[in-house]
matplotlib code that plots the C-alpha trace (Angstrom):
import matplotlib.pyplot as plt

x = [-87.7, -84.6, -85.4, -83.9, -80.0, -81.6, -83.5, -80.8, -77.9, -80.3, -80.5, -76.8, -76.8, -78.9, -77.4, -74.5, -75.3, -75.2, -72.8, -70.4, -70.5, -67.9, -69.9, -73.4, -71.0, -69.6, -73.3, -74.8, -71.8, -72.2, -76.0, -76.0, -73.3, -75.4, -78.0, -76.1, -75.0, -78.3, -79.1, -76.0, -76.7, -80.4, -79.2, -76.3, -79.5, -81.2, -78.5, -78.0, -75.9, -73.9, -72.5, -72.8, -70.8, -67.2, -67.9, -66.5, -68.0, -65.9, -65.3, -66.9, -64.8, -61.6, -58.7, -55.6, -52.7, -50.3, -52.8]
y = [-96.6, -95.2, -91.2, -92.3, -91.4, -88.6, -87.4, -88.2, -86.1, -82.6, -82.8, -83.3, -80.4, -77.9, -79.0, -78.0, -74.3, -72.9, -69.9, -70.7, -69.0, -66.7, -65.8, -65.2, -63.0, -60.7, -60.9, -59.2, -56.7, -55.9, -55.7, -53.2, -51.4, -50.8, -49.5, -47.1, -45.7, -45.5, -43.7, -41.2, -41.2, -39.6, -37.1, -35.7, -35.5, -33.9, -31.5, -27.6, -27.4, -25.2, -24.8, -22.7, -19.2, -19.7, -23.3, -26.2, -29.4, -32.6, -35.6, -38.3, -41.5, -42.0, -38.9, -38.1, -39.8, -38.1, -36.5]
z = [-26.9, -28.2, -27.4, -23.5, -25.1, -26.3, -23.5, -21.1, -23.2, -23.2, -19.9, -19.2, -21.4, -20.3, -16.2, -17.7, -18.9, -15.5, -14.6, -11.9, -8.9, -9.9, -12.9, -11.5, -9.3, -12.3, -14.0, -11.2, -10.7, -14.2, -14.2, -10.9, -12.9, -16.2, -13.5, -12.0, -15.6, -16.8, -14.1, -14.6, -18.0, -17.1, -14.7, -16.9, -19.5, -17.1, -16.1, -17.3, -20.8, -19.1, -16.0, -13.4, -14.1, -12.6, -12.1, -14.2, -14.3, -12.7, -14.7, -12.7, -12.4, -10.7, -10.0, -12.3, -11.9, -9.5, -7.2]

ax = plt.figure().add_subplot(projection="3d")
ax.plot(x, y, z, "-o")
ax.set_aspect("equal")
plt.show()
């Protein structure tokens, strides 16, 4: 009859695993983000090596500095 201790500290400590709300929050931001780039990832694999003549490809992602 000693394993109650026991039993009662793993369960204190698997309660106490849970994210916060703030870090289910930034899990699921960073789970639809590694979506979205495997997504980019398979269209820029899918895309022509070249681009189209007089055309230059845009970097994706947020403008220069100073624009």
């Amino acid at each position: 009859m000693k394993r109650y201790p026991a039993v009662i500290l793993l369960l204190l400590a698997v309660a106490g695993c849970s994210r916060s709300p703030e870090e289910q929050l930034a899990y699921q931001h960073a789970e639809e983000q590694y979506q979205i780039n495997q997504r980019n990832a398979q269209l820029l694999r899918q895309a022509p090596d070249s681009p189209e003549e007089g055309q230059e490809r845009a970097p994706r992602g947020r403008e220069p500095a100073g624009s």
